[in-house]
N, C-alpha and C positions, 0 to 999 in steps of 0.2 A: 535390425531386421525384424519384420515382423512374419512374426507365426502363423501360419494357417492353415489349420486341420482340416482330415478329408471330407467334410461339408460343410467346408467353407462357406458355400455358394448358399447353403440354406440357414447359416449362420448371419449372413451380411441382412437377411431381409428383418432380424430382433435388432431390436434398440437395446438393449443391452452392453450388446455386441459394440454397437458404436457409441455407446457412452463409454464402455472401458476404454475401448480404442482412445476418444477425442483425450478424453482427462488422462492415457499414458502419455499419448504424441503430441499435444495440442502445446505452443508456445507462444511466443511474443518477441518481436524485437526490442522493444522497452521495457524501460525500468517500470514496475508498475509502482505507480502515485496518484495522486488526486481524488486519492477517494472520499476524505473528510477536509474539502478544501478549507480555507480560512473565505468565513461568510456564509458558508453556507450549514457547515455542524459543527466548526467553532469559531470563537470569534478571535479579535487582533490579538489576542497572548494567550492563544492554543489550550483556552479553556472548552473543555465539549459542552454546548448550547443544551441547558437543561439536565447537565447533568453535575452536582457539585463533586467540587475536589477531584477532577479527571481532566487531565492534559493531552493534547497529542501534539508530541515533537519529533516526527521523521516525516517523510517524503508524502506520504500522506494527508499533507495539509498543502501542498502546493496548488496552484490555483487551475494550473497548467501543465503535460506534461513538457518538463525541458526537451529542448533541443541535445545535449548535451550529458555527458556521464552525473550521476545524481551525487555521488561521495562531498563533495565538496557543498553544493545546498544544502545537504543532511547535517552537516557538521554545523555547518551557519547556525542551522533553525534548532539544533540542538544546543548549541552556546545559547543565542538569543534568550531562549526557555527557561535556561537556568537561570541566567539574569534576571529575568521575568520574577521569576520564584525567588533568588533572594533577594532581590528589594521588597517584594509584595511580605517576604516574613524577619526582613531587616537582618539579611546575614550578611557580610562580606566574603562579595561573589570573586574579590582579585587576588 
């Protein structure tokens, strides 16, 4: 429920007002991803572009959001990563 005190009315005309509102109420129906795709701030083994020794392996490197629940691509590009990393410093990843 939302609250709304008795001036309201002269409450709705401050931004403020509707900034606290948007960032209590405000959602998504998706999963949020894509935000550091692969190509565009890191490259194909989820190194970040310009910046050394920093990887990103979660849902955030997808190029696209899926159609679909994220658990399972996350898990993917998390294995993947690790792999990535121990051949790159010669560990056995099995």
């Amino acid at each position: 429920k939302v609250f709304l005190p008795k001036d309201a009315g002269q409450q709705l005309e401050r931004r403020d007002t509707w900034e606290r509102y948007l960032r209590g109420y405000a959602t998504t129906n998706y999963h949020p991803t894509s935000s550091c795709s692969i190509g565009k701030v890191v490259d194909s083994s989820c190194k970040v572009m310009d910046v050394a020794g920093l990887r990103i392996a979660d849902a955030s490197v997808f190029p696209n959001i899926p159609a679909g629940n994220t658990q399972a691509p996350c898990i993917m590009v998390g294995e993947k990563v690790a792999d990535m990393v121990g051949k790159e410093h010669s560990l056995n990843t099995t």
